[in-house]
C-alpha positions in Angstrom: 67.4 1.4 93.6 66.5 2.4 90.3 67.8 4.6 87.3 65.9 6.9 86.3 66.2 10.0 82.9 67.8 12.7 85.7 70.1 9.7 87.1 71.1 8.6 83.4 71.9 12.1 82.4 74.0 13.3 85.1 76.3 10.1 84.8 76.4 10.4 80.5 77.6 14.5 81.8 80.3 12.6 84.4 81.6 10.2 81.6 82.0 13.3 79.1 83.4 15.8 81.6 86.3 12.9 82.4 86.7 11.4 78.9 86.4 14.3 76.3 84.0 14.3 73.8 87.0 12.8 71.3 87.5 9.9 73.2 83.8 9.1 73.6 83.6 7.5 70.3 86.6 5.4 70.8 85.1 4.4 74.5 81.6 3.5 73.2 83.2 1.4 70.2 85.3 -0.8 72.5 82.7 -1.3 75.0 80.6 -2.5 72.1 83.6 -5.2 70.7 83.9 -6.1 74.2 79.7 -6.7 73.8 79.6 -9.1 70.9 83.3 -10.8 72.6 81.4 -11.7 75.4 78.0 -12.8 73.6 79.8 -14.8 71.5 81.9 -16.8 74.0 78.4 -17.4 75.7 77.1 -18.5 72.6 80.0 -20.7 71.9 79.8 -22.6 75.4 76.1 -23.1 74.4 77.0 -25.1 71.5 79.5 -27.0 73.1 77.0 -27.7 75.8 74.7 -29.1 73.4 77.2 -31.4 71.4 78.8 -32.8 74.3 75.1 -33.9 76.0 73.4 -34.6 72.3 70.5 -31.8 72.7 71.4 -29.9 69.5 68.9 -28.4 67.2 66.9 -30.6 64.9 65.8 -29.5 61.7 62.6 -31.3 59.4 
Protein backbone atom coordinates (compact mmCIF):
# COMPACT_ATOMS: atom_id res chain seq x y z
CA UNK A 1 0.00 0.00 0.00
CA UNK A 2 1.43 3.07 -1.07
CA UNK A 3 0.81 6.96 -0.92
CA UNK A 4 0.50 8.46 -3.72
CA UNK A 5 -0.05 12.94 -4.90
CA UNK A 6 -4.26 12.16 -4.94
CA UNK A 7 -3.82 10.06 -1.51
CA UNK A 8 -1.48 12.94 0.01
CA UNK A 9 -3.88 15.68 -1.00
CA UNK A 10 -7.13 14.43 0.12
CA UNK A 11 -5.60 13.65 3.73
CA UNK A 12 -3.68 17.53 3.81
CA UNK A 13 -7.80 18.66 2.80
CA UNK A 14 -9.01 16.16 5.93
CA UNK A 15 -6.37 17.74 8.37
CA UNK A 16 -7.46 21.42 7.30
CA UNK A 17 -11.25 20.82 7.16
CA UNK A 18 -10.79 19.43 11.04
CA UNK A 19 -8.13 21.77 12.34
CA UNK A 20 -8.69 25.25 10.72
CA UNK A 21 -6.32 26.80 8.73
CA UNK A 22 -5.24 29.01 12.10
CA UNK A 23 -4.38 26.12 13.93
CA UNK A 24 -2.33 24.53 11.16
CA UNK A 25 0.62 26.54 11.92
CA UNK A 26 0.62 25.85 15.56
CA UNK A 27 -0.03 21.86 14.60
CA UNK A 28 2.95 21.75 12.05
CA UNK A 29 5.27 23.66 14.60
CA UNK A 30 4.76 21.21 17.40
CA UNK A 31 4.95 18.20 15.37
CA UNK A 32 8.28 19.58 14.26
CA UNK A 33 9.66 20.24 18.24
CA UNK A 34 8.35 16.92 18.84
CA UNK A 35 10.87 15.94 15.46
CA UNK A 36 14.15 17.32 16.69
CA UNK A 37 12.90 15.92 20.66
CA UNK A 38 12.89 12.66 19.43
CA UNK A 39 16.13 12.85 17.11
CA UNK A 40 17.91 14.15 19.73
CA UNK A 41 17.09 11.60 22.42
CA UNK A 42 18.18 9.05 19.65
CA UNK A 43 21.22 10.85 19.18
CA UNK A 44 21.95 11.08 22.79
CA UNK A 45 21.50 7.17 23.46
CA UNK A 46 24.03 6.87 20.59
CA UNK A 47 26.61 8.64 22.42
CA UNK A 48 26.06 6.97 25.48
CA UNK A 49 26.28 3.74 23.57
CA UNK A 50 29.56 4.65 22.35
CA UNK A 51 31.17 5.76 25.74
CA UNK A 52 30.02 3.03 27.74
CA UNK A 53 31.50 0.28 25.02
CA UNK A 54 34.77 2.64 24.01
CA UNK A 55 33.72 2.90 20.15
CA UNK A 56 33.65 6.82 20.03
CA UNK A 57 34.86 8.82 17.22
CA UNK A 58 38.58 9.26 16.74
CA UNK A 59 39.91 12.26 15.25
CA UNK A 60 43.88 12.68 13.47
Amino acid sequence: MSFGAPELIIVLLIVLLLFGGAKLPKLARSLGEASREFKKGIDDKDKDKDEKTGEGKTTT
